[in-house]
C-alpha positions as CSV (number, residue, x, y, z in Angstrom):
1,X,5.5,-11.2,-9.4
2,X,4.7,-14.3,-7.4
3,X,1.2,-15.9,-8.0
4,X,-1.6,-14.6,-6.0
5,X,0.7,-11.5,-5.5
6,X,-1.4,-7.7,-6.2
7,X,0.3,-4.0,-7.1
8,X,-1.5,-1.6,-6.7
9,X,-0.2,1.9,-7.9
10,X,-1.3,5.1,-6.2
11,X,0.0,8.9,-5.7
12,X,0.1,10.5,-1.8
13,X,0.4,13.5,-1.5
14,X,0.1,14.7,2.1
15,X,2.2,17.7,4.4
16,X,4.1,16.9,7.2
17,X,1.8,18.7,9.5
18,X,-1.2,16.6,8.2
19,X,0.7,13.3,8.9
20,X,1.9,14.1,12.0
21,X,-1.5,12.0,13.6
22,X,-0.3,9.3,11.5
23,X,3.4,9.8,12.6
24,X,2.0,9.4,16.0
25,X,0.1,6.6,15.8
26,X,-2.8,8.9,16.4
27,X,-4.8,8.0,13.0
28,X,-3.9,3.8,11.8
29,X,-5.1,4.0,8.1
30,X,-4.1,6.1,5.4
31,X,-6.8,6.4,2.9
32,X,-5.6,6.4,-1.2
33,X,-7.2,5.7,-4.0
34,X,-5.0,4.2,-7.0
35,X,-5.0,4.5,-10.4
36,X,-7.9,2.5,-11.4
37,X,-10.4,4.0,-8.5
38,X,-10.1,1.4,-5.4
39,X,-10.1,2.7,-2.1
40,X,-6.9,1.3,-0.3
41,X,-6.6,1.6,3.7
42,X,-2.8,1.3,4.2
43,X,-1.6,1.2,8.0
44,X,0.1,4.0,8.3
45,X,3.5,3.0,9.4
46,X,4.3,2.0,6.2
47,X,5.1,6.0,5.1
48,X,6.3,6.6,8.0
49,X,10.2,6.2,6.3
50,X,9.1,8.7,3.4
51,X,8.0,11.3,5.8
52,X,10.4,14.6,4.6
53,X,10.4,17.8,6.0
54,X,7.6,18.6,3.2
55,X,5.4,16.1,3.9
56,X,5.2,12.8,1.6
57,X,4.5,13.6,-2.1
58,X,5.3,10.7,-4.5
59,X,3.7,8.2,-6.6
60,X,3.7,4.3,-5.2
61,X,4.1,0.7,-5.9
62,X,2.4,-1.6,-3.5
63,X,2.5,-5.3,-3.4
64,X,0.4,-8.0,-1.3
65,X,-0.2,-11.0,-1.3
66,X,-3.4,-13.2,-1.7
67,X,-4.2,-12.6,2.2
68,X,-3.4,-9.1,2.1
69,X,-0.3,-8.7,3.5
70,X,2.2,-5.9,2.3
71,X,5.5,-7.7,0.8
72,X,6.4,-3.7,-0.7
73,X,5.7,-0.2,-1.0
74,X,8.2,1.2,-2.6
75,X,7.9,5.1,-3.9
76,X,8.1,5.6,-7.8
């Protein structure tokens, strides 16, 4: 991991008809909290590709860097 570079590591665990605002653009921000207690606001377009029939339920890997920009989420 790069200098400056953040993970954060979080579980979601949402149904697809409760993302469907999301999905739609309805609702930006997905609220998480990861494993250490911080509140995370994640744009929402981000789960979009892990959206399954069942909703999204998986554990995460999130990286920025120093100005907050994602570089990954990748599902655990």
């Amino acid at each position: 991991m790069s200098s400056g570079h953040q993970q954060f590591h979080f579980p979601l665990n949402i149904s697809y008809q409760e993302f469907l605002p999301y999905y739609r653009g309805e609702v930006n921000k997905v609220e998480v909290v990861d494993v250490k207690g911080q509140t995370l606001w994640i744009n929402a377009k981000h789960f979009r590709r892990f959206l399954t029939s069942s909703g999204i339920r998986a554990y995460f890997c999130m990286t920025i860097d120093a100005q907050g920009n994602l570089i990954s989420l990748e599902k655990n």
